[in-house]
PyMOL Python script that loads the backbone (N, CA, C, O; Angstrom):
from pymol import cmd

cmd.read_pdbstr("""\
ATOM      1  N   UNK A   1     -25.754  -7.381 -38.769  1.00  0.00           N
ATOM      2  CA  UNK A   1     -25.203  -7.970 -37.558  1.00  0.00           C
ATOM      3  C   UNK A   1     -24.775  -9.403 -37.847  1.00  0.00           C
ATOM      4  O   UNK A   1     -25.439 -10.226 -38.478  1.00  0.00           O
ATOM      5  N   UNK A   2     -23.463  -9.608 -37.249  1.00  0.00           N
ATOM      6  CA  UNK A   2     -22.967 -11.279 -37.321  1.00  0.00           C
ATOM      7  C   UNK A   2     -23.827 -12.288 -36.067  1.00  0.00           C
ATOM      8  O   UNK A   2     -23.655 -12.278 -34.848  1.00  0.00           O
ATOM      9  N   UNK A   3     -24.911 -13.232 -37.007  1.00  0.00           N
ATOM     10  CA  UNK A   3     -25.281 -14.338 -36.170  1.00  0.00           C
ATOM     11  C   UNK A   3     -24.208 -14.821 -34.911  1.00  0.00           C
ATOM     12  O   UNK A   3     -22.990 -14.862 -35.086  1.00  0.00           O
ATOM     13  N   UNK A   4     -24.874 -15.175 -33.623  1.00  0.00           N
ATOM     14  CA  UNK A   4     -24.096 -15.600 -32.616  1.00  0.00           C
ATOM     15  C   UNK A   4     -24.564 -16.787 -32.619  1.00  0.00           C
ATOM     16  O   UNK A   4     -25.761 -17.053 -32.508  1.00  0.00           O
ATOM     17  N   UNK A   5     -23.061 -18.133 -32.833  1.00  0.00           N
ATOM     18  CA  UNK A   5     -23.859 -19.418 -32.564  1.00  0.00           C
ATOM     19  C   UNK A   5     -23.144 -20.011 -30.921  1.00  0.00           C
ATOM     20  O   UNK A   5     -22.099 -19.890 -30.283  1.00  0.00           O
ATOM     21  N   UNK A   6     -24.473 -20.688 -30.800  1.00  0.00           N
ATOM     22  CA  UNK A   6     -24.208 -20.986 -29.210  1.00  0.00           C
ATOM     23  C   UNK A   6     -23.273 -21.740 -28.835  1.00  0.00           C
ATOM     24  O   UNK A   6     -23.087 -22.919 -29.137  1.00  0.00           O
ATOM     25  N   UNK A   7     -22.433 -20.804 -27.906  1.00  0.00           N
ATOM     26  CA  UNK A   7     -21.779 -21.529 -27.407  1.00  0.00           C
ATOM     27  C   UNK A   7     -20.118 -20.426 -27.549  1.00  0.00           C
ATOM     28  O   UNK A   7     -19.279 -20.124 -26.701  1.00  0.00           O
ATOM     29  N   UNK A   8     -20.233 -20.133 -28.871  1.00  0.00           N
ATOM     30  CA  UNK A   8     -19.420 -19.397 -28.831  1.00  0.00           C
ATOM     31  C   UNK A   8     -18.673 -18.437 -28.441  1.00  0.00           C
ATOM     32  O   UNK A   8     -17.460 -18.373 -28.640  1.00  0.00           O
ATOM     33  N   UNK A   9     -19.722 -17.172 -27.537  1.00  0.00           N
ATOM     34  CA  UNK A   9     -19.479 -16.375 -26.635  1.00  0.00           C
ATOM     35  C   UNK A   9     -19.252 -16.840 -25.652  1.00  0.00           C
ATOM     36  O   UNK A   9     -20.120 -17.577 -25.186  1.00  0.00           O
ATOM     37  N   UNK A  10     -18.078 -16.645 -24.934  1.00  0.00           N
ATOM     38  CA  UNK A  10     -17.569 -17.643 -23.750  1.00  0.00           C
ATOM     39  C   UNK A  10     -17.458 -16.234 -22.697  1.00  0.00           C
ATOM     40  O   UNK A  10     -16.651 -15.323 -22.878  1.00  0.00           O
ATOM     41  N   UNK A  11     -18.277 -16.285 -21.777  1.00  0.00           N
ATOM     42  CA  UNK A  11     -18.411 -15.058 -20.577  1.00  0.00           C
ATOM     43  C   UNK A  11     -17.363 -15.255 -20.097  1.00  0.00           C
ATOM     44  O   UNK A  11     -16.842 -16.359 -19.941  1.00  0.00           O
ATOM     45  N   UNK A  12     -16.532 -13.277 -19.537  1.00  0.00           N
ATOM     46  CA  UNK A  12     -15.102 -13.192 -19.165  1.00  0.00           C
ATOM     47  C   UNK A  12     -15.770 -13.513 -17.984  1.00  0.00           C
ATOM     48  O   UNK A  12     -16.966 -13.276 -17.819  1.00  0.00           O
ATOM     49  N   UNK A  13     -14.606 -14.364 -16.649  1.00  0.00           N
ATOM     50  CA  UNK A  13     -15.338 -13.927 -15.286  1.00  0.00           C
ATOM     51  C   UNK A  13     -13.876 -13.141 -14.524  1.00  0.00           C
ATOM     52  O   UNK A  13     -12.720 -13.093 -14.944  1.00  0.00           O
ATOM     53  N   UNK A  14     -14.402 -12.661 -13.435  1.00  0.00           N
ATOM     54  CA  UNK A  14     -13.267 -11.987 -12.505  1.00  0.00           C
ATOM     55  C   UNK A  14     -11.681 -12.527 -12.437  1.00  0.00           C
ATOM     56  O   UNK A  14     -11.470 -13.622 -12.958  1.00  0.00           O
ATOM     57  N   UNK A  15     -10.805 -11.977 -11.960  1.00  0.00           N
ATOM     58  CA  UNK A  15      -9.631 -12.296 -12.272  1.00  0.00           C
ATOM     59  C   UNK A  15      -9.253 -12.652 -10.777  1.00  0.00           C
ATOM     60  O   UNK A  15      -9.328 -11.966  -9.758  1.00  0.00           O
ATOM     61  N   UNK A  16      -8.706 -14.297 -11.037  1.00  0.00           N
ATOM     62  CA  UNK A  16      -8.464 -14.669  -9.795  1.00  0.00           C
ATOM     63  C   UNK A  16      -7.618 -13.515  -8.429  1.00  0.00           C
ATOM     64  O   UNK A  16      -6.952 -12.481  -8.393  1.00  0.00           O
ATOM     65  N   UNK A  17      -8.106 -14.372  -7.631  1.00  0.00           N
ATOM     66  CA  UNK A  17      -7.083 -13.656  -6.634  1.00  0.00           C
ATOM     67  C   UNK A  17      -5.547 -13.543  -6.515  1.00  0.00           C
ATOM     68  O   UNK A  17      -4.933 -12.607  -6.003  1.00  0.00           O
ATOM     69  N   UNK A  18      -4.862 -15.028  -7.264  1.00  0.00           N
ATOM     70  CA  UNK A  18      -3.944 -15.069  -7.555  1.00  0.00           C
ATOM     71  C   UNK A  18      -3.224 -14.529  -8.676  1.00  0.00           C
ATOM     72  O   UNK A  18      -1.997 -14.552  -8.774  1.00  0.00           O
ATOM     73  N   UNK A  19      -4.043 -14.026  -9.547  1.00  0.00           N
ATOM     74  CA  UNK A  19      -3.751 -13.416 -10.648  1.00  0.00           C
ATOM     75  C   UNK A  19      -3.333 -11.593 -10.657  1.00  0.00           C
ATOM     76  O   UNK A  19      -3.681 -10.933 -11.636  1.00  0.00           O
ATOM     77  N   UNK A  20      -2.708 -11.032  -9.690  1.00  0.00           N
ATOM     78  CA  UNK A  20      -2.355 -10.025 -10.066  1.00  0.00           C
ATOM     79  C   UNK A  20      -0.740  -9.837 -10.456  1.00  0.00           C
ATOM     80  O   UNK A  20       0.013 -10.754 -10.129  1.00  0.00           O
ATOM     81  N   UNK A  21      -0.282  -8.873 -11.027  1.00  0.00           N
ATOM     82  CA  UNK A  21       1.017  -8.927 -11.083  1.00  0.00           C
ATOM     83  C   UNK A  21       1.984  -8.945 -10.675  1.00  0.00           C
ATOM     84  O   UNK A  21       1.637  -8.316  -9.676  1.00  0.00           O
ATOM     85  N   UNK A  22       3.117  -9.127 -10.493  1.00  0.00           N
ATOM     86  CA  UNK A  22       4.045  -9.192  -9.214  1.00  0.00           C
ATOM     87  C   UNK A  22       4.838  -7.639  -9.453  1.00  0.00           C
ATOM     88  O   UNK A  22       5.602  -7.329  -8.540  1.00  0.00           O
ATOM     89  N   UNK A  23       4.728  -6.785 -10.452  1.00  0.00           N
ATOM     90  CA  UNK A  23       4.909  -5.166 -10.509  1.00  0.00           C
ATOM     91  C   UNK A  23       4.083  -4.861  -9.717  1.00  0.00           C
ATOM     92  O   UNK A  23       4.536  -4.341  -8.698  1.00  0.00           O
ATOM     93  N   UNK A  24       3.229  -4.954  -9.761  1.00  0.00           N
ATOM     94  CA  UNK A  24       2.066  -4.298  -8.817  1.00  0.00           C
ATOM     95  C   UNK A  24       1.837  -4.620  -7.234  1.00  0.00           C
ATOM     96  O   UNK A  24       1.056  -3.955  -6.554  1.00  0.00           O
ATOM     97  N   UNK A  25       2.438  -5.482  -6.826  1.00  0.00           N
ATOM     98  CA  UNK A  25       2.765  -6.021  -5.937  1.00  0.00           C
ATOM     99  C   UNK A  25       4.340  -5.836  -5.394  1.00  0.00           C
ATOM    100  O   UNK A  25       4.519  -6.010  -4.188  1.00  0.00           O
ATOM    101  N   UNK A  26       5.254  -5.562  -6.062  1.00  0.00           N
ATOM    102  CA  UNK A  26       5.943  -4.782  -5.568  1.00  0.00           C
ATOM    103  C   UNK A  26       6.084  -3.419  -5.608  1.00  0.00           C
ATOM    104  O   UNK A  26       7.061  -2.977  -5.002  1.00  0.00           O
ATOM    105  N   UNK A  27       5.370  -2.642  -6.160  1.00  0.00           N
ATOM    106  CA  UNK A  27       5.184  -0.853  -6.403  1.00  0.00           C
ATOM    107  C   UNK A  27       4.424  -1.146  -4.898  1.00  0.00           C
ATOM    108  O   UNK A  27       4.955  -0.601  -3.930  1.00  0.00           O
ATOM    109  N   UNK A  28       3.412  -1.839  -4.695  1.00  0.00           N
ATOM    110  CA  UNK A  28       2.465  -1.420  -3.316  1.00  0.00           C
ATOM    111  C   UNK A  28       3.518  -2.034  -2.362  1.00  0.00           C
ATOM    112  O   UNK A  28       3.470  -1.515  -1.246  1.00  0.00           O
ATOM    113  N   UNK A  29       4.447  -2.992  -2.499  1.00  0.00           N
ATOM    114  CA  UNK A  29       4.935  -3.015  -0.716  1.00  0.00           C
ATOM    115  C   UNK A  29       6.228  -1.920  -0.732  1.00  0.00           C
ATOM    116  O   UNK A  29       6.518  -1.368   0.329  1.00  0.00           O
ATOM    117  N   UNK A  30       7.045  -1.601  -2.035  1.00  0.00           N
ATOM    118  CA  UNK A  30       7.630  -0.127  -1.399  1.00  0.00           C
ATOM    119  C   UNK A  30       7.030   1.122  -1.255  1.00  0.00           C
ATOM    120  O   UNK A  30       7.497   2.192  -0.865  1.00  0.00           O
ATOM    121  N   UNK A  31       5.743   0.761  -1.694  1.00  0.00           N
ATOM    122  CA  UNK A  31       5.022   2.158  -1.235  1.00  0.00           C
ATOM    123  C   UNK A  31       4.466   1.883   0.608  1.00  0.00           C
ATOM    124  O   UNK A  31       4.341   2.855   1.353  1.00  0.00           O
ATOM    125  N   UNK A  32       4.242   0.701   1.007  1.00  0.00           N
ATOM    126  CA  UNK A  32       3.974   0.693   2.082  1.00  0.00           C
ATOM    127  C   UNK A  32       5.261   0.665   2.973  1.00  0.00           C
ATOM    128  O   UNK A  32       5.172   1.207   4.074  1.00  0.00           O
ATOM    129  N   UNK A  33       6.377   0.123   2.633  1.00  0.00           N
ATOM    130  CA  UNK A  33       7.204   0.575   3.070  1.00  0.00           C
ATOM    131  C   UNK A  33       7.961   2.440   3.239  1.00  0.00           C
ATOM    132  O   UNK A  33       8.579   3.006   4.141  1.00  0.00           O
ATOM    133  N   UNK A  34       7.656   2.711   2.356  1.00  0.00           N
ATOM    134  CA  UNK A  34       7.814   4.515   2.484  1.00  0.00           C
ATOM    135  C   UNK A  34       7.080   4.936   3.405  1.00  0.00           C
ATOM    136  O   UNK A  34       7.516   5.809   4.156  1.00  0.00           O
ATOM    137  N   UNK A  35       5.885   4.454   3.555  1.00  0.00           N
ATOM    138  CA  UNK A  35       4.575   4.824   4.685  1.00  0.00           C
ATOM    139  C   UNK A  35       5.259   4.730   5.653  1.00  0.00           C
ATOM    140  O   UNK A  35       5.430   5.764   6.299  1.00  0.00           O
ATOM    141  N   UNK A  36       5.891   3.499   6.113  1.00  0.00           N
ATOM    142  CA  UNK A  36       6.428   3.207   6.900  1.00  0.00           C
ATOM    143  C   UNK A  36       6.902   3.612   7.942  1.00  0.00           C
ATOM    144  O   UNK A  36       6.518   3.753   9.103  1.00  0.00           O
ATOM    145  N   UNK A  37       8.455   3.907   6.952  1.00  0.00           N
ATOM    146  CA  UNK A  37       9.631   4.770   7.582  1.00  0.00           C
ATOM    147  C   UNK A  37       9.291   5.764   7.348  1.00  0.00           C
ATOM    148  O   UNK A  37      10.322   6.205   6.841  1.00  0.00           O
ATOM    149  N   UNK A  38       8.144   7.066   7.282  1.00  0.00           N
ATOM    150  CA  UNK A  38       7.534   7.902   7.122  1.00  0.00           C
ATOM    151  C   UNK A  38       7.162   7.764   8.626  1.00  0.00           C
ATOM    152  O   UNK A  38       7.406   8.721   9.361  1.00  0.00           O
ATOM    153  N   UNK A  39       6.750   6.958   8.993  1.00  0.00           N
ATOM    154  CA  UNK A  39       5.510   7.028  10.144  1.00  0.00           C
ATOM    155  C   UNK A  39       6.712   6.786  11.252  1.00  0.00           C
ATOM    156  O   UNK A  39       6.437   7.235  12.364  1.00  0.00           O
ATOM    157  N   UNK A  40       7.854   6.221  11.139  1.00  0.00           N
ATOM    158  CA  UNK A  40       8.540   5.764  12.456  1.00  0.00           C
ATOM    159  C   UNK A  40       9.189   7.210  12.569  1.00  0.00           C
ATOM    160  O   UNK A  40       9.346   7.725  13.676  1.00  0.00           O
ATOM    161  N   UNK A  41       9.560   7.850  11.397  1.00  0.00           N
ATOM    162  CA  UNK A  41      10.321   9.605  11.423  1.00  0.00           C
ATOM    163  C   UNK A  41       9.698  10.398  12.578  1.00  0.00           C
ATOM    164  O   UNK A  41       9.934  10.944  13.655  1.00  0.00           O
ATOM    165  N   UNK A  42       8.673  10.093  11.597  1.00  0.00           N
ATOM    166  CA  UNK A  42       7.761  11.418  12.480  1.00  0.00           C
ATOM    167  C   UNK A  42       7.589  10.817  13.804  1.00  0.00           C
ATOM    168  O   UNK A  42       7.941  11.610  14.677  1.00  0.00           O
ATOM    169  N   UNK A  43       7.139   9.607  14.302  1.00  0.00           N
ATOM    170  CA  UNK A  43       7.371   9.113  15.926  1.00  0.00           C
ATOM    171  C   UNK A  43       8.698   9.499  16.742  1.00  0.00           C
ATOM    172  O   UNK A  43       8.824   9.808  17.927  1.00  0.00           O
ATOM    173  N   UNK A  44       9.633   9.379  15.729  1.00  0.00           N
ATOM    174  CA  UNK A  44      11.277   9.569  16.801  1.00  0.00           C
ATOM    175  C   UNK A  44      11.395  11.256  16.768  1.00  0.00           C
ATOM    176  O   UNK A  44      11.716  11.912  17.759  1.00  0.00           O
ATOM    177  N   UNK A  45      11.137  11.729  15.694  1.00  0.00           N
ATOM    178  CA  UNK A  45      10.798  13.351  15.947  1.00  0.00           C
ATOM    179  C   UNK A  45       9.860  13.455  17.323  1.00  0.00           C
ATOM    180  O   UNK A  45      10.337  13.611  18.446  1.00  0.00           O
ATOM    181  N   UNK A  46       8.643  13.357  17.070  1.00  0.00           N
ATOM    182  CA  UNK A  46       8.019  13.784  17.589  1.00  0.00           C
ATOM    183  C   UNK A  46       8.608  13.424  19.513  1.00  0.00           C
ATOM    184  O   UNK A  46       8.533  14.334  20.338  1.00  0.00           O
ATOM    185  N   UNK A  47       9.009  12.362  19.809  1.00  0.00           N
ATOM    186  CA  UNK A  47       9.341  11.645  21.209  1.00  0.00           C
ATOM    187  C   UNK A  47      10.545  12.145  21.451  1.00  0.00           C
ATOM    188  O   UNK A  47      11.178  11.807  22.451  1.00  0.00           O
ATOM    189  N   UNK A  48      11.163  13.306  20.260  1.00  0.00           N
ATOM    190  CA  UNK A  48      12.489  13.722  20.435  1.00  0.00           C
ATOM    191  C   UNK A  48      12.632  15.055  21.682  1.00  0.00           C
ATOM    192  O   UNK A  48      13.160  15.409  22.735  1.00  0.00           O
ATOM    193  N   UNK A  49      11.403  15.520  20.234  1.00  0.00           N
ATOM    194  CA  UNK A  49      10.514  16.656  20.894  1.00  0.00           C
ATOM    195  C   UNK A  49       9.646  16.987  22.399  1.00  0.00           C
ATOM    196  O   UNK A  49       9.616  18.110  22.903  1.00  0.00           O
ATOM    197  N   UNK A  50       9.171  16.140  22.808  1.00  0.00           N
ATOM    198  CA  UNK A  50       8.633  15.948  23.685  1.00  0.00           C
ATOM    199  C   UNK A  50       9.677  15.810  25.126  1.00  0.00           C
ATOM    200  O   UNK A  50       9.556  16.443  26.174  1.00  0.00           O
ATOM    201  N   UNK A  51      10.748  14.738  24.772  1.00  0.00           N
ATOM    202  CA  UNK A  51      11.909  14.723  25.767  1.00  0.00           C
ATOM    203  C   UNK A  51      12.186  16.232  25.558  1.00  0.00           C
ATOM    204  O   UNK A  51      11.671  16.991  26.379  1.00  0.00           O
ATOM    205  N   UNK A  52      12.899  16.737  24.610  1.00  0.00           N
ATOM    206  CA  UNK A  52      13.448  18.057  25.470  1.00  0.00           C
ATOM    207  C   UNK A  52      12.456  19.040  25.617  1.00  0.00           C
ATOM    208  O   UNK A  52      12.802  20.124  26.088  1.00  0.00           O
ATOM    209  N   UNK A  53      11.229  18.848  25.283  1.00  0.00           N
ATOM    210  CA  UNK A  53      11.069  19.585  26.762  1.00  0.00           C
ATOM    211  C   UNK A  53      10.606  19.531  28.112  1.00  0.00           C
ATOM    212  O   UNK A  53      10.149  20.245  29.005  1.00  0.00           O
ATOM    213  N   UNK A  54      10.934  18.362  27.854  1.00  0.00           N
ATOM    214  CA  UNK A  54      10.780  17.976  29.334  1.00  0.00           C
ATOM    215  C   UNK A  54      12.068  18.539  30.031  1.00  0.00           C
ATOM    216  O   UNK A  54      12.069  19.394  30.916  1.00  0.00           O
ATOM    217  N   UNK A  55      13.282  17.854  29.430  1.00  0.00           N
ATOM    218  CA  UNK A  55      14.546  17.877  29.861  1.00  0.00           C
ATOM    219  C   UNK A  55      14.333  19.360  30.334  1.00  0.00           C
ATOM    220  O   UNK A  55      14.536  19.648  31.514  1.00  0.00           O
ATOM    221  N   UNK A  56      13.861  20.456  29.275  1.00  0.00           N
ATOM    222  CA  UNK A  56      13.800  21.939  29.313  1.00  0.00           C
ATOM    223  C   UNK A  56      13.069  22.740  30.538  1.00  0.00           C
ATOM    224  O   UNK A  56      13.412  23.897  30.782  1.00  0.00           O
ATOM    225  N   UNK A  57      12.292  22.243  31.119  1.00  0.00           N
ATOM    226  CA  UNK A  57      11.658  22.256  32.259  1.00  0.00           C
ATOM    227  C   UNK A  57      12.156  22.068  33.610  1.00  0.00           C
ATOM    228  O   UNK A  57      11.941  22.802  34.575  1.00  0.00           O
ATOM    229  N   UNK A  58      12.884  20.945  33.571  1.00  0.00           N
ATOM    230  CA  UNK A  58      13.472  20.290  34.607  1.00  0.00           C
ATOM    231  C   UNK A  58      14.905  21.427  34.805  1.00  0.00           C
ATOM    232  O   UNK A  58      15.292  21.435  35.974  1.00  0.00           O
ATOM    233  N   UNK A  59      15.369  21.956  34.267  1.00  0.00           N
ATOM    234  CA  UNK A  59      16.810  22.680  34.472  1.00  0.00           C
ATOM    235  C   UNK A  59      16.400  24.303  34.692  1.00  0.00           C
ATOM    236  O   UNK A  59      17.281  25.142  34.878  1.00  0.00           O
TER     237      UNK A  59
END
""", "prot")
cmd.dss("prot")
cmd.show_as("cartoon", "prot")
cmd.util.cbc("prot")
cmd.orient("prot")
């Protein structure tokens, strides 16, 4: 085994908060953006749906 002299092992610590990548940070906001306009689809479907049948009722 190689002697450890002190001082030398310098402990990793956590990686700032500011430190992530800006790839990774943009892969997650067009993925939250897909969520998105995913989630407004299915709302205008769904309120599309709902009007006619209402409309469908009424006639």
């Amino acid at each position: 085994m190689l002697p450890l002299v002190m001082g030398s092992v310098v402990p990793q610590s956590a990686p700032l908060v500011g430190d992530v990548s800006p790839v990774l940070v943009g892969i997650i906001a067009v993925l939250l953006l897909l969520v998105f306009m995913f989630f407004l689809l299915i709302r205008r479907t769904v309120k599309s749906f709902t009007e006619g049948m209402r409309e469908g009722r009424r006639k």
